[in-house]
C-alpha positions as CSV (number, residue, x, y, z in Angstrom):
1,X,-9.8,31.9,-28.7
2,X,-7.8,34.9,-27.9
3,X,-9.3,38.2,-26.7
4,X,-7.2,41.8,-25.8
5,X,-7.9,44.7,-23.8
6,X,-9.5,46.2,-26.7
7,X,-13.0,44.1,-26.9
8,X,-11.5,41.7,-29.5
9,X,-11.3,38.3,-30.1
10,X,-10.7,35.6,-32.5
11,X,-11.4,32.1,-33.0
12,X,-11.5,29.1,-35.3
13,X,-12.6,26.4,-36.6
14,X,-11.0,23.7,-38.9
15,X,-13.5,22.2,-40.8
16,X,-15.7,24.6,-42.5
17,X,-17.2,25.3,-45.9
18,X,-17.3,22.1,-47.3
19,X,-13.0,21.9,-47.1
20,X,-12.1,19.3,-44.8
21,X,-9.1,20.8,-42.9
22,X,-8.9,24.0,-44.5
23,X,-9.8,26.2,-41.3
24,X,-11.2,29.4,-40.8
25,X,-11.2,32.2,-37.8
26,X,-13.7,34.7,-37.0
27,X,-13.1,38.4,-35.8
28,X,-15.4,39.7,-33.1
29,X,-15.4,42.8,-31.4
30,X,-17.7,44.1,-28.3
31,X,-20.1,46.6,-29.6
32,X,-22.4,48.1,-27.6
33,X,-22.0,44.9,-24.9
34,X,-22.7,42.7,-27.6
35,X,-20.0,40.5,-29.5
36,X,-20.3,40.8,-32.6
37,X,-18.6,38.8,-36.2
38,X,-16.9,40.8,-37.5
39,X,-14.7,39.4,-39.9
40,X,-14.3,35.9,-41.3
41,X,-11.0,35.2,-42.1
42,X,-9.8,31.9,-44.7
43,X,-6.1,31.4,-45.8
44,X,-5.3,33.8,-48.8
45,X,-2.4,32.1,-50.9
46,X,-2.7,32.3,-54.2
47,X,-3.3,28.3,-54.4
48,X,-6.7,29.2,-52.3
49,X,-7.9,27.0,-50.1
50,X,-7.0,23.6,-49.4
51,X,-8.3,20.8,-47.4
52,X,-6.0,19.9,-44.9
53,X,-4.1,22.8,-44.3
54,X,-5.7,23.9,-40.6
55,X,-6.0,27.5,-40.9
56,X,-6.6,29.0,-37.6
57,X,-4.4,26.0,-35.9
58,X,-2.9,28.9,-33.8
59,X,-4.6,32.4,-33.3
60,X,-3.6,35.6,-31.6
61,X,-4.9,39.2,-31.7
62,X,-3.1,42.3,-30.4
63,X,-5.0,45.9,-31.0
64,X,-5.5,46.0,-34.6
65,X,-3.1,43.0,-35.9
66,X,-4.5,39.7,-36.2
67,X,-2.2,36.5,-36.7
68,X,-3.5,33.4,-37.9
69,X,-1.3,30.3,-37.9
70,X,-1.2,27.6,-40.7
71,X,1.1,24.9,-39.6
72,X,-0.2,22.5,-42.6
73,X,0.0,25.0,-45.5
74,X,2.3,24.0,-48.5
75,X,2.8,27.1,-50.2
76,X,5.7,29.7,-49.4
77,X,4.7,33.7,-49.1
78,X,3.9,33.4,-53.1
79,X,2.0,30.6,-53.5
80,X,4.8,28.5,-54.9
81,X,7.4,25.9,-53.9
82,X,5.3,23.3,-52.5
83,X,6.5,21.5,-49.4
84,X,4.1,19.0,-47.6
85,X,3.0,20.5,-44.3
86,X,6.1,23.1,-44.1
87,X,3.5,25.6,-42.8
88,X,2.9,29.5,-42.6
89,X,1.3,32.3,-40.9
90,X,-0.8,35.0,-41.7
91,X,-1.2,38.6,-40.8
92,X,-4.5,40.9,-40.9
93,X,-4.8,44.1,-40.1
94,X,-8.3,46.3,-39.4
95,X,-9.3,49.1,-41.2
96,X,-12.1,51.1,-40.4
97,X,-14.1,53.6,-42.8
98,X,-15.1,57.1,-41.7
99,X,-18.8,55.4,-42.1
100,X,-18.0,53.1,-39.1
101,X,-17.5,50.1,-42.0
102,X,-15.1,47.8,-40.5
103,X,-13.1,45.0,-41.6
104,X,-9.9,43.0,-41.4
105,X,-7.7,42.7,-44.9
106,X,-4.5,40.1,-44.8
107,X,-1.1,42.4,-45.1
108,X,1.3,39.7,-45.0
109,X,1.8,35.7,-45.0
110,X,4.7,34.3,-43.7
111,X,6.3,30.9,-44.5
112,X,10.1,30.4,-43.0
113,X,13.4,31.6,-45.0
114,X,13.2,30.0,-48.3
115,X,16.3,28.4,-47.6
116,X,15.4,26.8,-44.3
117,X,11.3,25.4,-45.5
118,X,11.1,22.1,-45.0
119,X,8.8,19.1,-45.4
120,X,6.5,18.8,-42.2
121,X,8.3,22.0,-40.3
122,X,5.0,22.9,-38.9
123,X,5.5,26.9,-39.1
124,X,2.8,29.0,-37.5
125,X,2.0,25.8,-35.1
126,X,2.3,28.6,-32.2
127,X,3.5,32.1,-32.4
128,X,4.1,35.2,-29.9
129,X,4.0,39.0,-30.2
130,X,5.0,42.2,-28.9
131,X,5.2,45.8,-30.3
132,X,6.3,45.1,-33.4
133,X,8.1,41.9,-33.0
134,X,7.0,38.7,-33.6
135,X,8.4,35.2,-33.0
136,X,7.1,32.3,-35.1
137,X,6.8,28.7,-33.7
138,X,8.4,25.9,-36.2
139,X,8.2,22.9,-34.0
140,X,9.3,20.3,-36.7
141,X,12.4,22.5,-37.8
142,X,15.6,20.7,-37.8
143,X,18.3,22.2,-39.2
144,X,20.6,24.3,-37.1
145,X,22.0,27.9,-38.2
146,X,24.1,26.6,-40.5
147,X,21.6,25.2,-42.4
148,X,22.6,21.6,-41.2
């Protein structure tokens, strides 16, 4: 679980709904001195999802960005080009209502240069963020900058 100076926090879990593997997180928020669920995220790739693929292996929440690591996913940013266990991350973002309704929508899924994916990399085994930057751990990536 990973918490910020805002009253947020995320966790997760990996088996959950009946998917063996498949992982969720959960958004909550101090309100009121209470945490609360806020938001209960699943992977969003267009395949769905699929046992196995440990959403929420990695988690980490900064102000109103949420980043939720995949490492056994096998679908790129598209939902195509299978790979076994090349891996991915995801990116919410919260939105809030002028009504106070608030929730957490994905804005972006990450999966490696296309040219670089590989069987087993493990992307989105561990990331870290700052500002607008983030860096991505592949832990199983072994092919050097020239793509050797």
């Amino acid at each position: 679980m990973f918490a910020d100076a805002r009253d947020a926090a995320v966790c997760s879990a990996a088996a959950v709904d009946g998917v063996a593997g498949a992982g969720a997180a959960w958004i909550f928020e101090k309100i009121n001195g209470s945490w609360t669920v806020i938001s209960k995220l699943t992977a969003q790739s267009l395949g769905g999802r699929v046992a196995g693929q440990n959403f929420g292996f990695s988690v980490d929440i900064k102000g109103t960005t949420a980043i939720i690591g995949s490492p056994y996913d096998n679908l790129n940013e598209i939902g195509q080009d299978p790979l076994v266990k090349a891996g991915s991350a995801y990116v919410y973002r919260r939105t809030e209502t002028a009504e106070g309704i608030i929730s957490w929508n994905p804005e972006k899924k990450f999966a490696g240069w296309a040219q670089e994916r590989n069987i087993n990399d493990g992307f989105g085994t561990s990331f870290a963020g700052h500002g607008k930057f983030v860096a991505i751990g592949v832990p199983n990536h072994d092919l050097d900058e020239n793509l050797e």
